[in-house]
C-alpha positions as CSV (number, residue, x, y, z in Angstrom):
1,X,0.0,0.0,0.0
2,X,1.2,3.3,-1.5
3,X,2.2,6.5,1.6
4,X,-0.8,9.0,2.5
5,X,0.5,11.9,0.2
6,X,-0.6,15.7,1.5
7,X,-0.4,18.7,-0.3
8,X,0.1,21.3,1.3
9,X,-1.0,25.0,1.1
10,X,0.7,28.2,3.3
11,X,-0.4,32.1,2.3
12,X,2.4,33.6,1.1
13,X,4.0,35.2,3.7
14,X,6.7,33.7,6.4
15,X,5.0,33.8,9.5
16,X,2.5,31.5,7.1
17,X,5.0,29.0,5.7
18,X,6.9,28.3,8.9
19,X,3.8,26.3,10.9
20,X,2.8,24.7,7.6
21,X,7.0,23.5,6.9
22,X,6.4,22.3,10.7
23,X,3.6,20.7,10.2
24,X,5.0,19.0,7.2
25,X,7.6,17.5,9.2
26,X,4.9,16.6,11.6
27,X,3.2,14.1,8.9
28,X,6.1,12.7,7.3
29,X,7.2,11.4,11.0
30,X,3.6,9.3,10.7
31,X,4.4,8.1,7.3
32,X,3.0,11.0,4.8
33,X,5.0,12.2,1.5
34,X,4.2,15.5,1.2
35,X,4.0,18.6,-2.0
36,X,4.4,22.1,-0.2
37,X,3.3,24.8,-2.5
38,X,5.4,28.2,-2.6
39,X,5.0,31.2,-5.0
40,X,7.5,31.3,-7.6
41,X,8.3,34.7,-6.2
42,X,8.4,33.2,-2.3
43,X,10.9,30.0,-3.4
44,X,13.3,32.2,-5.3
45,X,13.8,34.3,-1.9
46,X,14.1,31.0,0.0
47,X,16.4,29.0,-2.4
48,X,18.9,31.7,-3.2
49,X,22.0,30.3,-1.3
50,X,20.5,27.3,0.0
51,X,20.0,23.8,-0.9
52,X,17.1,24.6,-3.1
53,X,19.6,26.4,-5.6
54,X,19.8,22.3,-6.8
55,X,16.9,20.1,-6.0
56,X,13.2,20.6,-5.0
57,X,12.9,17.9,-2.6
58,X,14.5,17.9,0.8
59,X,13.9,15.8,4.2
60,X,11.1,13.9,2.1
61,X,9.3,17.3,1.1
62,X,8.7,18.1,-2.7
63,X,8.6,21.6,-3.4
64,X,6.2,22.6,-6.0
65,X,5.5,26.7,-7.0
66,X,3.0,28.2,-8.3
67,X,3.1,32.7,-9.6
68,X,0.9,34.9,-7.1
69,X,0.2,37.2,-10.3
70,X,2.2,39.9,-9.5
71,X,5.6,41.6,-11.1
72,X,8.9,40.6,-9.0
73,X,8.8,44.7,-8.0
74,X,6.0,44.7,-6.9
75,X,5.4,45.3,-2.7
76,X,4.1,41.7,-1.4
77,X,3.3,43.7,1.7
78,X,0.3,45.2,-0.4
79,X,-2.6,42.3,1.6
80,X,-5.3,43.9,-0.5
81,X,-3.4,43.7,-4.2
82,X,-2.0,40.4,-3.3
83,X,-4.7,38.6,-2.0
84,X,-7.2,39.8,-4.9
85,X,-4.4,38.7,-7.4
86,X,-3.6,35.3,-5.5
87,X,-7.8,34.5,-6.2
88,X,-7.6,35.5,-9.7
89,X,-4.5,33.4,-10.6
90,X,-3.9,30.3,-8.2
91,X,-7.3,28.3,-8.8
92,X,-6.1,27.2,-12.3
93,X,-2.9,26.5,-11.8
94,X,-4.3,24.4,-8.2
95,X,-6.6,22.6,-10.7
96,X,-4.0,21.6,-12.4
97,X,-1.8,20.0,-10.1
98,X,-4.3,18.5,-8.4
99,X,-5.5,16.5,-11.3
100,X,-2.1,15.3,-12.3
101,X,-2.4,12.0,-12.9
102,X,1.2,11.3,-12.7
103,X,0.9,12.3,-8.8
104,X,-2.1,10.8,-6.6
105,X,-2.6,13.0,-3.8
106,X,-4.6,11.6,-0.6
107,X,-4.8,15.1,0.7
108,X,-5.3,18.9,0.7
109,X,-4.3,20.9,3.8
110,X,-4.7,24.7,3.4
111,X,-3.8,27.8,5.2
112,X,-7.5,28.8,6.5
113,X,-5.7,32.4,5.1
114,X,-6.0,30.2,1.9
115,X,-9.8,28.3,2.5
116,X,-11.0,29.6,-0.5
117,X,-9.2,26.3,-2.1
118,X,-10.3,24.0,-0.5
119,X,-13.9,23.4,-2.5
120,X,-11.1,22.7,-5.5
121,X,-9.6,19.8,-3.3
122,X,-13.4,18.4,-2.7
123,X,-14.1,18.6,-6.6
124,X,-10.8,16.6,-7.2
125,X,-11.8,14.1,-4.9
126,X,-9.4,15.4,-1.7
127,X,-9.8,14.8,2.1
128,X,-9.3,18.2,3.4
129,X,-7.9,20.0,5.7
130,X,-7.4,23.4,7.2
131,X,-4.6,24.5,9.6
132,X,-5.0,27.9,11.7
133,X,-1.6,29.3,11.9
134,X,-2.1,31.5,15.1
135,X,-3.9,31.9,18.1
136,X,-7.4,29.9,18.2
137,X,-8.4,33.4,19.8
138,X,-8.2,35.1,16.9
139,X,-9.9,32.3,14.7
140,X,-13.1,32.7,16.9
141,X,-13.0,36.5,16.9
142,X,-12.5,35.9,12.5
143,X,-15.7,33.2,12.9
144,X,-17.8,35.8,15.0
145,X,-18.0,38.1,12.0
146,X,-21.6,37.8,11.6
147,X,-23.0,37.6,15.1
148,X,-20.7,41.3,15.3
149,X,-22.7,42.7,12.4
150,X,-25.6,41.3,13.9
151,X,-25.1,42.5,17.4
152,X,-24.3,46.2,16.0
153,X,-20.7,45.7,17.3
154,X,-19.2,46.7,13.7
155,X,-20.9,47.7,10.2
156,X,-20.6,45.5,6.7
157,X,-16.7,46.6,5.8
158,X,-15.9,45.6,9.6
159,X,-15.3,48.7,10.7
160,X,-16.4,49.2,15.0
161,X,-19.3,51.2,15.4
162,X,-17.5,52.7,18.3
163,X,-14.8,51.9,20.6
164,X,-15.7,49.6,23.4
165,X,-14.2,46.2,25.1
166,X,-16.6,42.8,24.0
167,X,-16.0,39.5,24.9
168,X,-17.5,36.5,22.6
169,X,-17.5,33.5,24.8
170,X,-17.6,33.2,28.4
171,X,-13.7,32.9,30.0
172,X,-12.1,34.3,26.5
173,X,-10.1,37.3,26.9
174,X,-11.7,40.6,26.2
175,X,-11.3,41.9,23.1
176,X,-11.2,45.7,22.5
177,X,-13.0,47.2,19.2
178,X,-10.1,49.3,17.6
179,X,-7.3,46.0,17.8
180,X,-10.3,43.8,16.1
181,X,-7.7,41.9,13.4
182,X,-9.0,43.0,10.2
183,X,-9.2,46.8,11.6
184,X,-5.8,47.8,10.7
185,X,-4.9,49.3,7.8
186,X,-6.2,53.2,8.1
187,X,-7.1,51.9,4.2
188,X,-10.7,51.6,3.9
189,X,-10.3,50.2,0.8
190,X,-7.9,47.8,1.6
191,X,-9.5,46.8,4.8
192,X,-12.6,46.1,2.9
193,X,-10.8,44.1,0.3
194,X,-9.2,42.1,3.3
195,X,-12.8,42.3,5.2
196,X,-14.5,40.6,2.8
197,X,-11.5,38.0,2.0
198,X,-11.8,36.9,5.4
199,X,-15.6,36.4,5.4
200,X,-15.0,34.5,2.1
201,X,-12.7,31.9,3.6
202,X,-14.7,31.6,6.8
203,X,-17.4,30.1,4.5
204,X,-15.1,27.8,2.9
205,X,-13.3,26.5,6.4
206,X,-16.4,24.8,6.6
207,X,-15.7,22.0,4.1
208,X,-13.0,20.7,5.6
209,X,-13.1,17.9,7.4
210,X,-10.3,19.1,10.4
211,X,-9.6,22.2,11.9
212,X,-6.1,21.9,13.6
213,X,-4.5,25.1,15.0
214,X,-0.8,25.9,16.1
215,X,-1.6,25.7,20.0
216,X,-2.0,23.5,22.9
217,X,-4.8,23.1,25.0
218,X,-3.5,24.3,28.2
219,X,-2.6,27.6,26.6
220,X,-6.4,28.6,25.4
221,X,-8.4,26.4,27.2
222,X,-11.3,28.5,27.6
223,X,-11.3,28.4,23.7
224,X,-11.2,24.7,23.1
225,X,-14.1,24.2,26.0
226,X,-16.1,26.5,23.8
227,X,-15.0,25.4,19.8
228,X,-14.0,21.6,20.4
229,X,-14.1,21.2,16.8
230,X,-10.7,23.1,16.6
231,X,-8.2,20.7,17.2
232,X,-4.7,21.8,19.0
233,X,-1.5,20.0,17.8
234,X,1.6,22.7,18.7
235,X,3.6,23.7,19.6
236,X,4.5,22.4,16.2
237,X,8.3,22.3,16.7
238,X,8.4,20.6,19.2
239,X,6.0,17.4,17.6
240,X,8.8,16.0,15.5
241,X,12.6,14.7,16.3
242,X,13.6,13.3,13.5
243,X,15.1,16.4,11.6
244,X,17.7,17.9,13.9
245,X,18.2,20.6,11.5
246,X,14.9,21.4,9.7
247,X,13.8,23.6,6.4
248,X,11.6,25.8,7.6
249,X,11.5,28.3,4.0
250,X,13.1,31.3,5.8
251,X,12.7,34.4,3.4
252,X,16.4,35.7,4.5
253,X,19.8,33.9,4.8
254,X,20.1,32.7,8.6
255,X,23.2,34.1,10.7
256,X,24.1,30.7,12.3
257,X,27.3,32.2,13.9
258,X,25.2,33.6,16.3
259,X,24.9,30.6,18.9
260,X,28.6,30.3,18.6
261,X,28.2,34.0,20.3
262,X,25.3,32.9,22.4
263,X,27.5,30.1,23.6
264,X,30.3,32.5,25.1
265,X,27.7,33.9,27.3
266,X,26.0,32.8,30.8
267,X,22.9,31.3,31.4
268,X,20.3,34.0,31.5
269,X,22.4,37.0,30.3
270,X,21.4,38.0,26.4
271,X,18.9,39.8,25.7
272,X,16.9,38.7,22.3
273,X,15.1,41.5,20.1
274,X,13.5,40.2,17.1
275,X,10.1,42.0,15.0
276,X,9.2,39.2,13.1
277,X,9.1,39.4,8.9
278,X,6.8,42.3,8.6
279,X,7.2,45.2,11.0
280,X,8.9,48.3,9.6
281,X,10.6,51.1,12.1
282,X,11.1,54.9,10.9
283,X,14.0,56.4,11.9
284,X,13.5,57.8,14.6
285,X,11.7,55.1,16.9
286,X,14.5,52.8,15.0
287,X,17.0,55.1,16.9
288,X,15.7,55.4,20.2
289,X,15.5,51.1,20.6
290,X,19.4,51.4,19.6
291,X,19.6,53.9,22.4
292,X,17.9,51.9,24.8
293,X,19.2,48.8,24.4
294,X,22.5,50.6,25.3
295,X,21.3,52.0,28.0
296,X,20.4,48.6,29.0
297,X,24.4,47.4,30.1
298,X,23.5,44.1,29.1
299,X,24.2,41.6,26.3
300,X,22.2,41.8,23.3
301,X,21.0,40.1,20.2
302,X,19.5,42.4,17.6
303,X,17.6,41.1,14.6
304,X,17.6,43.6,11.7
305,X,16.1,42.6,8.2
306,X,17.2,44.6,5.8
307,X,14.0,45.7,4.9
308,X,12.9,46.4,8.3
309,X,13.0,50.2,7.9
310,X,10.3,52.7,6.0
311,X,11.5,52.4,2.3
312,X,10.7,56.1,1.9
313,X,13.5,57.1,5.2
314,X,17.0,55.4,5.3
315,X,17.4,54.3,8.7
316,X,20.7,54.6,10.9
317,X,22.3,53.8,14.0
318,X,22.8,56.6,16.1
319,X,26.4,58.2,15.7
320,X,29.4,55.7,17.3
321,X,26.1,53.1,18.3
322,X,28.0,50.1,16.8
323,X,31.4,50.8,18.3
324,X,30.2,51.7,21.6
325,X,28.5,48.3,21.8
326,X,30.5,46.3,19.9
327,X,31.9,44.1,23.3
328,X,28.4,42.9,24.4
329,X,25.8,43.5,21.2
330,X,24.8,41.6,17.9
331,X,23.3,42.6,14.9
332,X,22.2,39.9,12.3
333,X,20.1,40.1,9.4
334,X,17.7,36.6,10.0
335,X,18.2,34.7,12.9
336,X,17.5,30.6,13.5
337,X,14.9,31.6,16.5
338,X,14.1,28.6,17.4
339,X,17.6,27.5,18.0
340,X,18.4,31.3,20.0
341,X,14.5,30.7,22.4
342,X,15.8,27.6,23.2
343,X,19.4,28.9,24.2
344,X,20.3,29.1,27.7
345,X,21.7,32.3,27.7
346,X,18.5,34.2,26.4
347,X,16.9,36.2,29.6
348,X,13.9,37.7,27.7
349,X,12.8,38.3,25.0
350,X,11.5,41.8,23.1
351,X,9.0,40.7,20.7
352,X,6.5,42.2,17.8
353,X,4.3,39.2,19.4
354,X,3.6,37.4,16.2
355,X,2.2,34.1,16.9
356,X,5.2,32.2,15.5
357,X,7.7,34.1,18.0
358,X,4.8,34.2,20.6
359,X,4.6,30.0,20.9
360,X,8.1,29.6,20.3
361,X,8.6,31.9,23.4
362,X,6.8,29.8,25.4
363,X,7.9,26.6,24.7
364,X,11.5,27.5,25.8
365,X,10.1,29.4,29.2
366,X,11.5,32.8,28.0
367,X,9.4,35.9,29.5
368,X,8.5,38.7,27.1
369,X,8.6,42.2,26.4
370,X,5.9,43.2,24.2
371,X,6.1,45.3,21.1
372,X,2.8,44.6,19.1
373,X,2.9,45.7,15.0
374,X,-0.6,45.2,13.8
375,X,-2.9,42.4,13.2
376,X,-3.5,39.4,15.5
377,X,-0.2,40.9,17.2
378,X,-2.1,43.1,19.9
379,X,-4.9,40.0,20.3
380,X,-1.3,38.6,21.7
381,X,0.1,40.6,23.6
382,X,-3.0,40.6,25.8
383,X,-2.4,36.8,26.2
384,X,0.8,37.4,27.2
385,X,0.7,40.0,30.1
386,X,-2.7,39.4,30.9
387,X,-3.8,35.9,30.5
388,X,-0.6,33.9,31.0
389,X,1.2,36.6,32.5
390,X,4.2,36.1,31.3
391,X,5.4,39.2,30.1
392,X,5.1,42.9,30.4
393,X,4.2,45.9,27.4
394,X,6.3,48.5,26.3
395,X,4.2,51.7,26.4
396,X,4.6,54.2,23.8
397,X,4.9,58.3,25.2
398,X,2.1,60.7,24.3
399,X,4.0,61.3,21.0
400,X,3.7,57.4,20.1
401,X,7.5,56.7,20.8
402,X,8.5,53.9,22.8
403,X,11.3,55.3,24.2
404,X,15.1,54.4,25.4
405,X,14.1,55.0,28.9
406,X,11.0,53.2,28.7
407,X,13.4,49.8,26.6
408,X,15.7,49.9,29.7
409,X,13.3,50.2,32.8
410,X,11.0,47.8,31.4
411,X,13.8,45.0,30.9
412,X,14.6,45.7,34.3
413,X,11.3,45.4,36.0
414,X,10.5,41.9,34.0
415,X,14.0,40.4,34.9
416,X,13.5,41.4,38.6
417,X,10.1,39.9,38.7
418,X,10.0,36.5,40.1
419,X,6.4,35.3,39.1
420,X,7.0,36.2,35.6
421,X,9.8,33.8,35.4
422,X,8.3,31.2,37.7
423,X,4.6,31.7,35.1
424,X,7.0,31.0,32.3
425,X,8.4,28.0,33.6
426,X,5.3,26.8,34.3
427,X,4.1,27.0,30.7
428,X,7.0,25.6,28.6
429,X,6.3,22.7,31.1
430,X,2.9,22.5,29.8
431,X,4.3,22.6,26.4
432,X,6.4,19.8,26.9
433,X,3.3,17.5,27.8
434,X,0.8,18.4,25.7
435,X,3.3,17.2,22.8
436,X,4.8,13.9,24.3
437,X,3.1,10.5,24.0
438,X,-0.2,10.7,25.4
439,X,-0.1,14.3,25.5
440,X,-3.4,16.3,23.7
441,X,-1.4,17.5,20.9
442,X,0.4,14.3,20.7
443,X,-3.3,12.5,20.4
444,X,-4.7,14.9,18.3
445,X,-2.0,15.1,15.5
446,X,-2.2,11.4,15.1
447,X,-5.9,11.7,15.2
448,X,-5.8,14.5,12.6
449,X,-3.3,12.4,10.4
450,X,-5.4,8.8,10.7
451,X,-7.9,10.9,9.4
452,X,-5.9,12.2,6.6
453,X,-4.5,9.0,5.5
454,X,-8.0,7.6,5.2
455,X,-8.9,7.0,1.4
């Protein structure tokens, strides 16, 4: 009897293809071959010195692309132009590999960012699938749509009829109106492109089969009491051991030196400050996080994508920054996080609170400083210092800056505070169950993947 095959289906953007790569890994430990889909534009940003410069299958994953529509210059960051192209142009080209004969596919697993595709698995004959890539928290607030236009909470584009603080189910954490996920673009247009996307997909998430989400139950329990038909199999990472050094489709060239420099340090000591693949910085604000994590005295790892700051402004260290911190700071470009969370020298960790960099956090007990972007990001941060209470938030002056005062008395406060680190403890060591054998993510992966495998 031939291997359960899954093809698999991220939204094009990193903090999408890392679960799904994960949860490829997942499947083949239980036996799956598995097609990951990239845009063409998405694979020549992850091959380009790395092993997929000569082959498209690595650690038992094919690697198939297909175009997103849109000209290599244009801006990817542009959610409204990409996902209206990605609808126009990826259901043919889906068809098509789907009905390959040459390749028999058992199953489709989509990005519920991606849902849309899944009524072109069922009409090719697919079990399907749909994978949440953040918090389960967010997925209900995204499913709620209705009964919010219904309730008078916000009007037909999304948008909050005023600002107030709601809670949908009974122990889930209060939500307020203006961080609602979709409301985030001061682009009406956009947000009503993006609005309606959502809505669009949250009618399609009902033909799959599974719902599996990126989360354990101990960490949103009051979630999985009230939606027991979302199934938590994370953290992800830590479900499979037999890749010691997985491919996880990182847009930008690791800095791997970097635990070499982690290694010369003590336990507890480095400071980690990384904003995920999306946030941008202007100059100023950009200058005043250099300035405080000098200020700081301590060790510091510094994550700094190159196209982390405003396009329109070129960025800068402040004047003799790099020398003056040269003994005890490091700058890198991309950084293997997992790897650096799991460290023992990391103390804390100053975070955009993405949910990627939010589980990973926990999993490897390191307490946070939150830095929220946009998006689900603020849903997050509330889990974080409120729920779990495992970190604190850094709170911007009446002129909207974060300053260097506020980077270094913060830090100090969360490395003094004893519960924080005891909380955070606590939680990787929930993390660590819920993944081993007999664990609830353990269970329900394999439950998830019998499913899959049936024909």
């Amino acid at each position: 009897m031939s291997s359960p095959h899954a093809l698999i289906l991220p939204y094009p953007a990193q903090g999408h293809v890392i679960p799904l790569m994960e949860l490829s890994y997942c499947l083949i430990e239980r036996g799956f071959q598995i097609t990951f889909i990239n845009t063409e534009f998405n694979h020549e940003r992850i091959s380009v010195g790395s092993i997929l410069d000569e082959a498209k299958f690595i650690d038992g994953i094919h690697f198939v692309t297909i175009p997103d529509g849109l000209e290599p210059e244009e801006d990817r960051h542009n959610f409204g132009r990409l996902t209206t192209s990605l609808t126009t142009v990826m259901p043919s080209f889906l068809e098509e590999l789907m009905r390959n004969k040459a390749v028999k596919f058992t199953c489709f697993i989509a990005d519920i960012n991606m849902a849309w595709a899944i009524t072109i698995a069922k009409n090719a004959g697919l079990r399907t699938a749909a994978i949440w890539p953040a918090a389960a928290g967010v997925l209900v607030t995204l499913l709620s749509i209705p009964k919010l236009i219904q309730d008078g909470v916000i009007d037909e584009n999304g948008t909050p009829m005023k600002k107030e603080v709601i809670q949908l189910n009974p122990g889930m954490t209060p939500t307020d109106t203006s961080n609602l996920p979709w409301y985030f673009l001061h682009d009406e247009y956009t947000q009503k492109i993006m609005f309606n996307y959502m809505i669009a997909n949250n009618q399609a998430t009902s033909y799959a089969e599974m719902i599996i989400c990126n989360s354990f139950e101990m960490l949103e329990k009051p979630v999985f009491k009230e939606m027991p038909y979302i199934l938590p199999v994370g953290p992800l990472h830590n479900s499979f051991e037999s890749i010691r050094d997985p491919n996880l489709c990182y847009f930008w060239s690791e800095d791997k030196q970097c635990i070499s420099w982690l290694n010369k340090h003590p336990a507890n000591s480095v400071i980690y400050v990384a904003f995920g693949s999306i946030t941008i910085f202007n100059n100023k604000q950009f200058q005043e996080l250099a300035l405080g994590l000098e200020l700081i005295g301590r060790p510091f790892l510094w994550v700094v994508r190159p196209d982390m700051t405003n396009k329109s402004i070129s960025c800068t260290y402040p004047s003799g920054f790099e020398e003056r911190v040269a003994d005890r700071g490091r700058i890198v470009g991309w950084s293997p996080q997992q790897k650096v969370l799991k460290h023992p020298a990391i103390a804390c960790f100053i975070s955009h609170c993405g949910w990627n960099s939010t589980i990973e956090g926990v999993r490897n007990g390191v307490p946070f400083l939150c830095w929220p972007y946009f998006v689900d990001q603020l849903f997050n941060q509330s889990y974080i210092t409120k729920v779990w209470k495992v970190g604190l938030s850094l709170v911007p002056d009446e002129n909207g800056l974060i300053s260097k005062e506020e980077v270094r008395s913060k830090v100090e406060e969360l490395l003094k505070d004893r519960d924080i680190l005891a909380r955070s403890q606590a939680l990787k060591n929930f993390s660590n169950i819920s993944v081993m054998e007999g664990g609830s993510s353990f269970k329900n992966l394999n439950k998830f993947a019998d499913v899959m495998r049936e024909i």
